[in-house]
Steps between C-alpha positions, in 0.01 A plus 500: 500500500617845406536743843262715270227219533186608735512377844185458799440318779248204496342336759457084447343228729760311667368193279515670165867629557584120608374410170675796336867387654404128423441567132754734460697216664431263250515728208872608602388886523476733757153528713487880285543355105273237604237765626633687136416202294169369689331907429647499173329149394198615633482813258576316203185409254573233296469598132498303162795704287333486132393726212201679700741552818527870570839689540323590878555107545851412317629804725352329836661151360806644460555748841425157723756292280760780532414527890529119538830511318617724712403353777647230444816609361535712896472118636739336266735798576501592168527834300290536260608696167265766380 
């Protein structure tokens, strides 16, 4: 995450962060790219890419691939080019 990135405080149920740490766990990730990639997930609408799709659309496709990359280029510990 960039220090420029948006920061807050949130409040969880004990049993919700236990799940948190335990997925983040198991997905080698820290409890706050798991949180990332869970909200993220939830935003996405699953589109068919064809002739009618809209340019709206391809743009949405394309910002969550290049914020999954990058996410997961930050875990690898890898730079990504530009």
């Amino acid at each position: 995450m960039a220090s420029t990135d948006s920061q807050f405080k949130l409040r969880l149920p004990e049993a919700l962060e236990i799940l948190l740490a335990e997925a983040a766990d198991a997905n080698r990730r820290s409890k706050t790219a798991e949180t990332l990639s869970r909200l993220e997930q939830s935003f996405i609408i699953p589109i068919d890419i064809d002739s009618s799709a809209t340019d709206a659309s391809l743009v949405h496709v394309v910002l969550g691939l290049d914020r999954k990359l990058t996410a997961l280029c930050q875990h690898l510990g890898v730079k990504l080019d530009s």
